[in-house]
N, C-alpha and C positions, 0 to 999 in steps of 0.2 A: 504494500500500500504506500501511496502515496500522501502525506498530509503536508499545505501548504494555505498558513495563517494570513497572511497577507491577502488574498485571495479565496479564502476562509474552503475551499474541497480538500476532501480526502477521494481521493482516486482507488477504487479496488481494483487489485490486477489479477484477471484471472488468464492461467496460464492458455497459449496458443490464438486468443482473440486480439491480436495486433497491439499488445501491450508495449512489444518491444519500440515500436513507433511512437506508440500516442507517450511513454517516458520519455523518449527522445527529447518531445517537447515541453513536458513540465517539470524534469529536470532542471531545464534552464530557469525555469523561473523562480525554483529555491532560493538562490541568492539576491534575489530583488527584496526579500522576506527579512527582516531584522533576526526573528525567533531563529532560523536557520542555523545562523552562527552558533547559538548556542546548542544548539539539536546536532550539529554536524561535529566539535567533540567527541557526544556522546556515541553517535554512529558507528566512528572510528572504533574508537575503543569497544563498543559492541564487537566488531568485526574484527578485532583483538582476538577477545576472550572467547571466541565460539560463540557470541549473541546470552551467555550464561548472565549479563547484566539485565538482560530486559530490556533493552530502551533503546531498541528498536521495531520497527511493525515487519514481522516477515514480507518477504516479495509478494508474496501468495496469500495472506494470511486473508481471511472474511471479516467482513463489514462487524459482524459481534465482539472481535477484538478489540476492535478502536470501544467501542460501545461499552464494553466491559471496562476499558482502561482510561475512559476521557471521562471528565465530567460529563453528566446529562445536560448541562446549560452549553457547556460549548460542545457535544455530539450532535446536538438538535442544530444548531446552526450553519452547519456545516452541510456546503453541499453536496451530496455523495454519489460516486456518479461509478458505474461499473461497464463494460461491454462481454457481449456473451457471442456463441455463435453455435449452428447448427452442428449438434453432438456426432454425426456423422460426417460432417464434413472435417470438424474437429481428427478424428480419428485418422484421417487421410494423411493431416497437418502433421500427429504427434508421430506417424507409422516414417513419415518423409526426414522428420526432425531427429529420431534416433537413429535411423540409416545414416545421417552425416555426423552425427556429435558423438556417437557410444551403439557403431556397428556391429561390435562382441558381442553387445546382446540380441542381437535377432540372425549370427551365426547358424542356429539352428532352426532357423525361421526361411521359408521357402518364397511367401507372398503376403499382399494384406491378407486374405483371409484367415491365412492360418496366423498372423501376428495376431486379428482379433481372439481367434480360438484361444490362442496361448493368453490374450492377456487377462479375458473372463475364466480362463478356467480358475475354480475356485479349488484345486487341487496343484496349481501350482508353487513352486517351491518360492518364496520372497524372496525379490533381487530388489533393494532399497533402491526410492526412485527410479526403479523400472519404466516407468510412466506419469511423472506426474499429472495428466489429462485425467487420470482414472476418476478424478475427485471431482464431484457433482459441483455443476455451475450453480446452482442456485444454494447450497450451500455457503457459496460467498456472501449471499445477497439477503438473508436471512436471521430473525433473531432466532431466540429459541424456544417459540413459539411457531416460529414458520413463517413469520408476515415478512414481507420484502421490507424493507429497510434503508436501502436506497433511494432517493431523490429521481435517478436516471438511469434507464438500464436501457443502452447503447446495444448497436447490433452489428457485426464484423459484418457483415452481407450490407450494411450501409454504411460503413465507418466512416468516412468526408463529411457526408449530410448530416452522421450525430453528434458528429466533432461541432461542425458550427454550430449548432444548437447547444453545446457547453461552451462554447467559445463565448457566444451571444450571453448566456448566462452570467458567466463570469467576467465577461469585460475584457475578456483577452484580444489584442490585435498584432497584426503581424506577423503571427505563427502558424504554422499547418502542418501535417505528418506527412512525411517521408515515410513511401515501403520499404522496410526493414525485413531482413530474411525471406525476400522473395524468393521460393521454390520455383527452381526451373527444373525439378526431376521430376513433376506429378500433373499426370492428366489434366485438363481442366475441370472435369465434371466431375465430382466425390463420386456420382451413383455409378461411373463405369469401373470401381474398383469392389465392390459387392456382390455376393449371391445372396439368396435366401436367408443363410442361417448366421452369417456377420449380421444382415440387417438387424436380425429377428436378435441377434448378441446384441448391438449398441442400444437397442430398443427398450429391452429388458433391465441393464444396468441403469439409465438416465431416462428411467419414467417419468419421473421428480421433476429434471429440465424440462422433459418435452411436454409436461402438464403443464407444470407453471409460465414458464417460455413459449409455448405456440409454437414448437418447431414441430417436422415433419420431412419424410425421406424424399419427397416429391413435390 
């Protein structure tokens, strides 16, 4: 997550919906932030000690975090803004993303479908962040209650058009995201890497998103 006072959002990043980009550009704008200065210290030294300090928001971490760890007066004010994206298509992104950064693990991996097989199987042995995709998008976005929590929940399938609509928000100008990790090794269309029983896999794990979220294979 990102939190930046000046500008009073907290940004959720959930992994593979164009996070890498939309930091790009609010990274920059930390340091325009007085609090900053004092927060980025602490950062450091987070990133010392193995984060065993607390005081920082994991990359990944959900919207309940901050909620738990901020006051209620300044959580509520803050405008909190996430992007999510279609859970299959998603899986196309994470199958693309570990073929380049951590190849050894799908060694014994032939194609997507059998990556999907491999990564639901619930009989498989744990390889620590295997995947971090695995984890329900809407669990970012969530108290613990269930109710969404966020202010704005942005859609990778429109990311420019949601972006201005927090730009407008927030008052930002002069900035815009750059494609960052553009794949040039994966089909265009998610659905020509599927059969039947992947669909029917991503289907099953990420009911939750596709309920709450309005997504669908088609």
């Amino acid at each position: 997550m990102l939190l930046n006072h000046k500008y009073n959002f907290l940004y959720v990043h959930i992994a593979k919906t164009g996070g890498t980009s939309i930091r790009s550009v609010l990274n920059k704008l930390r340091w325009r932030c007085p609090m900053y200065y004092l927060m980025f210290p602490g950062h450091k030294i987070s990133n010392m000690c193995g984060h065993t300090t607390a005081s920082k928001f994991p990359r990944h971490a959900g919207v309940i975090a901050a909620k738990e760890m901020l006051p209620d007066e300044f959580f509520n004010k803050l405008y909190k803004f996430a992007f999510v994206r279609n859970p299959w298509d998603l899986q196309v992104s994470s199958y693309h993303h570990i073929q380049r950064e951590r190849p050894e693990l799908l060694a014994h991996i032939k194609d997507f479908n059998e990556f999907i097989e491999y990564k639901f199987d619930p009989n498989r042995p744990y390889i620590f962040h295997f995947d971090i995709a695995t984890k329900l998008q809407s669990e970012h976005l969530i108290d613990l209650k269930g109710n969404i929590i966020v202010d704005f929940v942005g859609r990778y399938e429109t990311l420019h058009d949601d972006f201005q609509t927090i730009k407008k928000t927030l008052g930002l100008k002069d900035v815009s995201i750059p494609h960052k990790r553009k794949a040039n090794d994966r089909k265009k269309d998610y659905r020509e890497y599927y059969n039947s029983r992947s669909v029917d896999a991503v289907a099953k794990h990420y009911q939750q998103d596709i309920d709450l979220l309005d997504y669908h294979f088609e």
